[in-house]
BAROTOR-284999 format. One record per residue (C-alpha): residue in one letter; x, y, z. Coordinates in steps of 0.25 Angstrom, whole numbers, plus 5000, padded with zeros to 4 digits. Example, Ala and Ser with C-alpha at 12.3 -4.5 7.8 and 13.67 -1.06 7.14 Angstrom:
2
a504949825031;s505549965029;
% end
This chain:
360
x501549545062;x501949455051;x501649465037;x501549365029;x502049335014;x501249365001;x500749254993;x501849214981;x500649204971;x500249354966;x498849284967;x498649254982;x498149354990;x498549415005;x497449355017;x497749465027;x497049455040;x495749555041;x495849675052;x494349725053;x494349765066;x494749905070;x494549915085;x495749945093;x496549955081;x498249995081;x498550095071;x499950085067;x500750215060;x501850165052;x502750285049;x504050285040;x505150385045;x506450425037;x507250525043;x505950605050;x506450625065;x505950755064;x504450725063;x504450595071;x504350685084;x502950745078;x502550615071;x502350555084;x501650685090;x500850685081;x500350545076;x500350495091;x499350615095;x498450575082;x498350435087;x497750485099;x496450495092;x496450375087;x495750245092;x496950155087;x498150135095;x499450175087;x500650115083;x501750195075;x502950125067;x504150215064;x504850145052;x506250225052;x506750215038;x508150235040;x508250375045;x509350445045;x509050535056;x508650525068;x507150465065;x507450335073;x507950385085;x506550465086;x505750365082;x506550285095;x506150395103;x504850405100;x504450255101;x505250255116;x504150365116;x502950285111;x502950135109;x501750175100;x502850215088;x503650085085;x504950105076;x505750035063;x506850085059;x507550025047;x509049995041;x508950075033;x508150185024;x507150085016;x506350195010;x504750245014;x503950145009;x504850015016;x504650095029;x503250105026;x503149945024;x504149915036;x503049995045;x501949935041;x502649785044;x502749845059;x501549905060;x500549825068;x499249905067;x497749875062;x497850005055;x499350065049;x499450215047;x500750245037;x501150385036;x502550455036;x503150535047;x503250665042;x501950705045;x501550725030;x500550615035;x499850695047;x499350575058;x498250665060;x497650605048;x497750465053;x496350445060;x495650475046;x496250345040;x496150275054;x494550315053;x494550255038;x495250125043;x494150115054;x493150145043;x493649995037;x494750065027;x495949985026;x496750075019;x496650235022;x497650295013;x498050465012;x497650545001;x498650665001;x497550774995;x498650874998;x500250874999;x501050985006;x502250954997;x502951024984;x502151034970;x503150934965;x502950824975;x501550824977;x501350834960;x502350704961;x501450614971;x500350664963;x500850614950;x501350484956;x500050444965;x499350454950;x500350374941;x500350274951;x498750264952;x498850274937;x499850154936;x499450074946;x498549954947;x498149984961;x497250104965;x498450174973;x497550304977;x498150464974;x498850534983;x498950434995;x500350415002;x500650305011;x499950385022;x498950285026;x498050185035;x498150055032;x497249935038;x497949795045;x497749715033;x498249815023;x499549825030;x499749675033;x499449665017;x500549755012;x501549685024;x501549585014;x501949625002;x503349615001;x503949704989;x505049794993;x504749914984;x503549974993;x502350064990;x501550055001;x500450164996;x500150054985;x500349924992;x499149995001;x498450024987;x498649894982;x498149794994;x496649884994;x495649845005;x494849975008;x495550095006;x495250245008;x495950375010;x496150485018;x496450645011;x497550715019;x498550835017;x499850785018;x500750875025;x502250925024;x503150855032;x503450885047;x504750895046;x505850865037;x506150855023;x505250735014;x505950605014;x505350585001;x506250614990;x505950624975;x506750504975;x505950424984;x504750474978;x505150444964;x505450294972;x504050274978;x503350314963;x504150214957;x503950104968;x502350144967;x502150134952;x503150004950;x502449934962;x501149944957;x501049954944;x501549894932;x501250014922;x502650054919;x502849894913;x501649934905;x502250074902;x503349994897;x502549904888;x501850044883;x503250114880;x503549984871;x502349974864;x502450134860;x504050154856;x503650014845;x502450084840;x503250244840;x504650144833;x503550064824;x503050214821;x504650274819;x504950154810;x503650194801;x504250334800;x505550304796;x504950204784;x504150334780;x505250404779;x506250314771;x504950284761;x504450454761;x505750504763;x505450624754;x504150674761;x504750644776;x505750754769;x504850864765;x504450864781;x505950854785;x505950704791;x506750644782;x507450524787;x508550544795;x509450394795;x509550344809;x508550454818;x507350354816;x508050224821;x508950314834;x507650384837;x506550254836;x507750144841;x508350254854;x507250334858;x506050254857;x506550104862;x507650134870;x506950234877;x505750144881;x506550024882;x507250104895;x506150144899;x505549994900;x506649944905;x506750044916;x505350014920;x505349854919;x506849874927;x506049944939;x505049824941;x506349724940;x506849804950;x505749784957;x505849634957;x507349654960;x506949704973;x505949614977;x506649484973;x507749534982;x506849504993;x507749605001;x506849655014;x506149785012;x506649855026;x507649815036;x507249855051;x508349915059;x507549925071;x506049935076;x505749965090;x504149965096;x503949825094;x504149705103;x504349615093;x504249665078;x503249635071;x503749625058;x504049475053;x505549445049;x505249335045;x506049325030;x504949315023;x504349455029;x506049515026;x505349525011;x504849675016;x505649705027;x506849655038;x506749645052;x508049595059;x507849515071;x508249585083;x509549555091;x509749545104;x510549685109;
% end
């Protein structure tokens, strides 16, 4: 499966190739794993019995995002099990989201299912959003209407999910995860966009067609401890709001606009008190030589000058990483396939990296 470039002009659209037909449809799973080869063995009893319901034939990609367990050499076993459940393993750890992207380049389904593998995600669920996609949905994403998690963590995805609507210029709906059914089309579209700093809940907001969701209780995990640190989900807040919205710039120009008008106002005080020195005293603010120009000068424009900086130096970063042109992912290895169906052809290394395999 090859994907083709985007257009160099931000004004040429995408053609993508219409998929209207949902007879005997292959629905692939793409999951992304990091050190989870305690629940692999249940994630496969489980999502292969679900698919038993189904009418769609399954296809299950593994992406192994540079475990440092075990994980691969169950994910090994169980495709030698069930060719069924075809396996990536990358270099290198490369981060959720990047596995998430690679899977979806493998996946060869009308319908792709991303969810993780610890089970948070019950495949139970999955027929409701396969019913929605046969209903003529081309997006059917998960609203998590209740989170088994700590107070902390579920107030922080509240909070986010809302500043990013609130910021962004794209309906990017609450409380919805990457746990989600995706159409042909929509998949082939986000395969070609080529920027290394990933958000893939907001590139499925942002290419629209029809669009539904599904309410669902998202679980504790299985087994194991999160693999999502405050870290990394400080790290998928920041790559949500600076890819999709250009508010903080505007903040920015905000922040400027208020520190002249609050200097402009400080400069009009410190007149009034060289000219009514005498009244400024009855109150106790008589001038003090140097405090208004320290405060006004320091606090006010240096202060907001940092924070400008800081904020136009994220988006240069940004263009830093993407002018690099560096590939996404490298794959290590990727087992299930006779021949890969990712192109590696160069212009395709500008998401991700497949050597070419030597003979052994």
């Amino acid at each position: 499966m090859a994907s083709s470039d985007l257009p160099e002009s931000d004004t040429d659209g995408v053609a993508l190739a219409s998929h209207d037909s949902k007879g005997a449809s292959l629905v692939s799973v793409v999951i992304p794993c990091y050190n989870e080869e305690d629940v692999l063995e249940e994630l496969y009893q489980r999502l292969s019995e679900a698919a038993t319901g189904w009418q769609e034939t399954l296809e299950v990609v593994l992406v192994d995002d540079g475990s440092t367990d075990a994980t691969w050499d169950k994910m090994e076993e169980i495709h030698r099990r069930d060719e069924r459940w075809r396996i990536v393993r990358f270099s290198r750890n490369f981060g959720h989201q990047t596995a998430v992207s690679a899977g979806l380049q493998y996946a060869t389904g009308d319908a792709v299912v991303v969810m993780d593998a610890d089970l948070q995600d019950p495949p139970e669920e999955l027929y409701r959003f396969i019913a929605k996609w046969r209903e003529g949905y081309e997006v059917v994403y998960a609203i998590r209407k209740q989170r088994k998690e700590s107070i902390f963590k579920r107030a922080a995805y509240k909070g986010f999910y809302r500043l990013l609507s609130s910021l962004s210029r794209h309906d990017i709906p609450l409380d919805s995860g990457d746990f989600c059914l995706m159409d042909r089309t929509v998949v082939d579209l986000i395969n070609q966009m080529p920027e290394k700093n990933r958000f893939v809940r907001g590139l499925r907001a942002w290419a629209g067609f029809r669009q539904t969701g599904v309410e669902y209780e998202r679980r504790e995990r299985a087994e194991g401890e999160p693999k999502y640190t405050f870290g990394k989900l400080m790290k998928l807040a920041i790559d949500g709001i600076f890819s999709f919205s250009t508010a903080p710039l505007r903040l920015a120009t905000f922040l400027g606009l208020l520190v002249s008008v609050v200097a402009f106002l400080g400069i009009g005080f410190t007149v009034a008190q060289r000219l009514f020195s005498d009244w400024f005293a009855r109150f106790g603010l008589a001038p003090v030589p140097g405090y208004a120009t320290i405060v006004i000068s320091v606090l006010f424009i240096g202060g907001v000058q940092l924070v400008c900086i800081g904020l136009v130096g994220e988006y240069v970063g940004r263009i830093y990483d993407e002018t690099k042109r560096r590939p996404g992912w490298i794959v290590q290895e990727e087992k299930g396939w006779e021949e890969s169906p990712v192109d590696a052809s160069p212009s395709h290394r500008l998401s991700g990296y497949v050597p070419e395999e030597k003979p052994r």
